[in-house]
N, C-alpha and C positions, 0 to 999 in steps of 0.2 A: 504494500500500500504506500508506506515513504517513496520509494523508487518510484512510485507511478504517479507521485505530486510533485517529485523533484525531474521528473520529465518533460510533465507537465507544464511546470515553471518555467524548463529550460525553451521549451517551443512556443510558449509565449512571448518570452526574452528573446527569442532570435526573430519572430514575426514584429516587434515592437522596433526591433535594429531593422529588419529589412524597410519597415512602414518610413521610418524618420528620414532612410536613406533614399527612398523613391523619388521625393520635392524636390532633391537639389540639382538646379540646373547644370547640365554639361556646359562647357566653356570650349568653343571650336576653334579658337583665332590663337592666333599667334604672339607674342610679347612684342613683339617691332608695330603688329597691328592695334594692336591696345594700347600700345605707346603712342604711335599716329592717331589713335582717334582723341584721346585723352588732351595731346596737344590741339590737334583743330576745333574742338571744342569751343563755340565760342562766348559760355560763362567764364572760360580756365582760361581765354584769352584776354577778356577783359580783368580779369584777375589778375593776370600777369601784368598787364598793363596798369592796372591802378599802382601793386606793387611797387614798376620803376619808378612810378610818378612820387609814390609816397616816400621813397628811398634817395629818389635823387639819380637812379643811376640811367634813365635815359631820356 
């Protein structure tokens, strides 16, 4: 009877691991691509641009 709660338990526990893992999006692109996008972005542009402005440096 223990064995067959502690089995129980455990099939629950790996259905509970496989459920959590189902949502998370796959990521298809490349690091130079997410770099490229991240840069042309254009809130991260005016971001950077406020930056120089705030800083001085362009």
């Amino acid at each position: 009877m223990r064995n067959r709660i502690i089995l129980v338990g455990l099939v629950v526990l790996f259905g509970f691991w496989l459920g959590a893992r189902a949502n998370r999006p796959v990521v298809k692109g490349s690091k130079a691509e997410t770099a490229r996008r991240a840069l042309a972005d254009r809130r991260a542009r005016k971001r950077r641009k406020a930056l120089k402005r705030r800083f001085g440096l362009g």
